[in-house]
C-alpha positions in Angstrom: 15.3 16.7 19.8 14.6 14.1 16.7 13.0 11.0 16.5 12.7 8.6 13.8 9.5 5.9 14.1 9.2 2.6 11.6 6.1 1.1 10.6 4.5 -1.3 8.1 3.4 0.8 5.5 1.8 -2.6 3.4 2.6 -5.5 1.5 3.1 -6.0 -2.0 1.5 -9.0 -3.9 2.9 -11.9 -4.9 5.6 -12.2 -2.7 6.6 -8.6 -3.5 7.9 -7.9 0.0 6.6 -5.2 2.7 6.7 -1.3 2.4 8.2 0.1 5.3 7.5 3.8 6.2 9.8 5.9 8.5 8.9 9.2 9.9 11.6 11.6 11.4 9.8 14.6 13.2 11.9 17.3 14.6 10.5 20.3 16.5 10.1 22.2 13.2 9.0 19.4 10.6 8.3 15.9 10.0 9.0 13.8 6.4 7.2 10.6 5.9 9.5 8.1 3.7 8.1 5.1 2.4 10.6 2.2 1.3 8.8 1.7 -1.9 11.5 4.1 -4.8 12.6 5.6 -1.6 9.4 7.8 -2.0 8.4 10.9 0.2 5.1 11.1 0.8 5.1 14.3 3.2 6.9 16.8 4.8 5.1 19.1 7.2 6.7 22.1 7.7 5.4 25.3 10.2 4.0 28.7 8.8 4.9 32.0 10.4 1.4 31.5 12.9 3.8 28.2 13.8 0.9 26.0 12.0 2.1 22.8 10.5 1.2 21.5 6.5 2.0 19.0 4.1 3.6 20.8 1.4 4.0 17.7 -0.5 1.5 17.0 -3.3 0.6 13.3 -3.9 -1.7 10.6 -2.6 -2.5 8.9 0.8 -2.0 5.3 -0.5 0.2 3.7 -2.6 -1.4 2.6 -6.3 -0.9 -0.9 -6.8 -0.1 -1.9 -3.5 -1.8 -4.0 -1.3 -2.2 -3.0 2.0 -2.9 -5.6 5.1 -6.0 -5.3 7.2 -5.4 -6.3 10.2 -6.2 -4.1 13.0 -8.4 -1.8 10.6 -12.1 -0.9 9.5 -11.5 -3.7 6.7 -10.4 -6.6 9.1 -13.5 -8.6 7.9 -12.0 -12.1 8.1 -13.5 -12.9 11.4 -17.8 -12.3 12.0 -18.8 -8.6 12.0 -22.6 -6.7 12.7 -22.3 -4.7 9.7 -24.1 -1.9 10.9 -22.5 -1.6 14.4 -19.6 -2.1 12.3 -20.0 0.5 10.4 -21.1 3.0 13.1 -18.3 1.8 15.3 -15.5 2.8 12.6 -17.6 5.6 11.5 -17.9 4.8 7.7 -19.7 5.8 5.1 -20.0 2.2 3.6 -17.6 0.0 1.8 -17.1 0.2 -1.9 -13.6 -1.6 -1.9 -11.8 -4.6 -3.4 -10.5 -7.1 -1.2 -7.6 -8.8 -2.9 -8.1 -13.0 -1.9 -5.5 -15.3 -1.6 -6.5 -18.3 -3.8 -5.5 -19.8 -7.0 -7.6 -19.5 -10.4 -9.2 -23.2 -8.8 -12.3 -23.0 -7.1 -11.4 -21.0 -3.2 -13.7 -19.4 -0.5 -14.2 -15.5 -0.7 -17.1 -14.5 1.6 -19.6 -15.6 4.3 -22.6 -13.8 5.4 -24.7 -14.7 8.1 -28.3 -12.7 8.8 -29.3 -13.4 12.6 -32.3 -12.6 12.4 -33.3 -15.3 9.3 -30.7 -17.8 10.5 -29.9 -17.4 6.1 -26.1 -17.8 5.1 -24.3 -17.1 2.0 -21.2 -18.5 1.0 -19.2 -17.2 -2.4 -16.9 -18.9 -3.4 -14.9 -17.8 -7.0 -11.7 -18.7 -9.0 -11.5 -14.5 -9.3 -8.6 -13.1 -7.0 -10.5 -10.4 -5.8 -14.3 -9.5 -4.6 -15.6 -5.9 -4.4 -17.7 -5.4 -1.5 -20.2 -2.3 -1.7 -22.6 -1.7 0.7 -25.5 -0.1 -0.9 -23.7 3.6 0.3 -25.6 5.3 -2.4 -29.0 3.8 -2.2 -31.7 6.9 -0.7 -34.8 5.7 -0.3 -36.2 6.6 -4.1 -35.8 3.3 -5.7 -38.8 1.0 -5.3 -38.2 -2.8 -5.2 -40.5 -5.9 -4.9 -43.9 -5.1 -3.7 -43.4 -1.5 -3.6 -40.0 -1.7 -0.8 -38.2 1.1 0.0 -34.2 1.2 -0.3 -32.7 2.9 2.0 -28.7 3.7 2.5 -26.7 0.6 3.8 -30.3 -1.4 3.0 -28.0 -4.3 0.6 -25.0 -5.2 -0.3 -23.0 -6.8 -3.3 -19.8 -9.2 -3.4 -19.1 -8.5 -6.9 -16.2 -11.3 -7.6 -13.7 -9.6 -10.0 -9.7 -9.6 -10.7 -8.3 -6.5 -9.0 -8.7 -3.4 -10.0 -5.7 -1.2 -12.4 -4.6 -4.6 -12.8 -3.5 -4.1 -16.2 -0.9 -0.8 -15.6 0.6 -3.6 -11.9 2.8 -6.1 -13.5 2.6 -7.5 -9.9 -1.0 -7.9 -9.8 -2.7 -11.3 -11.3 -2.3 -11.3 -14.7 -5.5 -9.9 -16.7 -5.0 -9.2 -20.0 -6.7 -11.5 -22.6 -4.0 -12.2 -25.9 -5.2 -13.5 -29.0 -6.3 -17.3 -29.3 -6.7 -17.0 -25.4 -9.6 -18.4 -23.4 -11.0 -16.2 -20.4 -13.1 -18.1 -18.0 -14.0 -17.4 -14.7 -16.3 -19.4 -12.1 -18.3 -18.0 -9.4 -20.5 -20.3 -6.9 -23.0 -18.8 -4.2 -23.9 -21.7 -1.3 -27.0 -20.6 0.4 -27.5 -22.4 3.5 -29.7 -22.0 7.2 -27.7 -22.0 10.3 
């Protein structure tokens, strides 16, 4: 017996429209088709010992697309404890770009909160995209300030930036700089007690 499931795959940006993938599983295989070219991204077929593989070569995600975050480890638009966070969707840090929705005018991009200082950042950028790292690589050997210790997960950067291989997506904000052209980009970080 066959089946044949549907699920949002992602969204492309710019009004681009949403990526569908289907997956039809039999008793012998399963092929994962996304709607994007019509593409298959696997097919998982059984050995002789009955064990099931991918035989096709390729990549998880899609280049260039955009993929929502709802519902997943990088569903950061409402308050988060970073390091429960981090433990409870067992990461090893972020080091991603999260793709705003704003114009090139002045919009919101992140808020931080520390509890324990009562301190809050806001950032705030005519960029279309922030990376957010989390300090995944930091082991303890680099001194700061008064001889402090850096640990893993012990800082973290929004880095406000346009989005990355932008320049090989034609559907991605626009990032090449012509001739004669201006580039100029704003960033504003609002530091606040709460």
């Amino acid at each position: 017996m066959g089946s044949v499931t549907r699920a949002v795959f992602g969204e492309l940006p710019s009004g681009g429209g949403t990526v569908e993938k289907f997956q039809l599983q039999s008793d012998l295989l399963r092929v994962d088709i996304i709607s994007w070219g019509c593409t298959i991204t696997a097919i998982e077929v059984k050995d002789r010992q009955g064990r099931a593989s991918d035989v096709v070569l390729g990549f998880a995600d899609l280049e260039g697309e955009v993929a929502p975050v709802q519902g997943t480890a990088f569903d950061l638009r409402k308050p988060v404890e970073l390091g429960k966070h981090l433990q409870d969707f067992h990461l090893n840090g972020f080091d991603h770009n999260f793709c705003l929705k704003g114009s090139k005018e002045k919009h919101f991009c992140a808020r931080v909160r520390h509890a324990a200082s009562g301190r809050v950042l806001e950032v705030y950028t005519t960029q279309p995209g922030v990376q957010f790292y989390t300090g995944n690589f930091l082991d303890g050997t680099l001194k700061g300030k008064s001889g402090a210790v850096y640990p893993k997960h012990s800082g973290f950067c929004l880095e406000t930036q346009n989005w990355p291989d932008a320049v090989n997506q034609p559907h991605f904000p626009r990032v090449l700089l012509r001739p004669g052209e201006e580039y100029d980009h704003t960033t504003w970080f609002k530091f606040s007690v709460a």
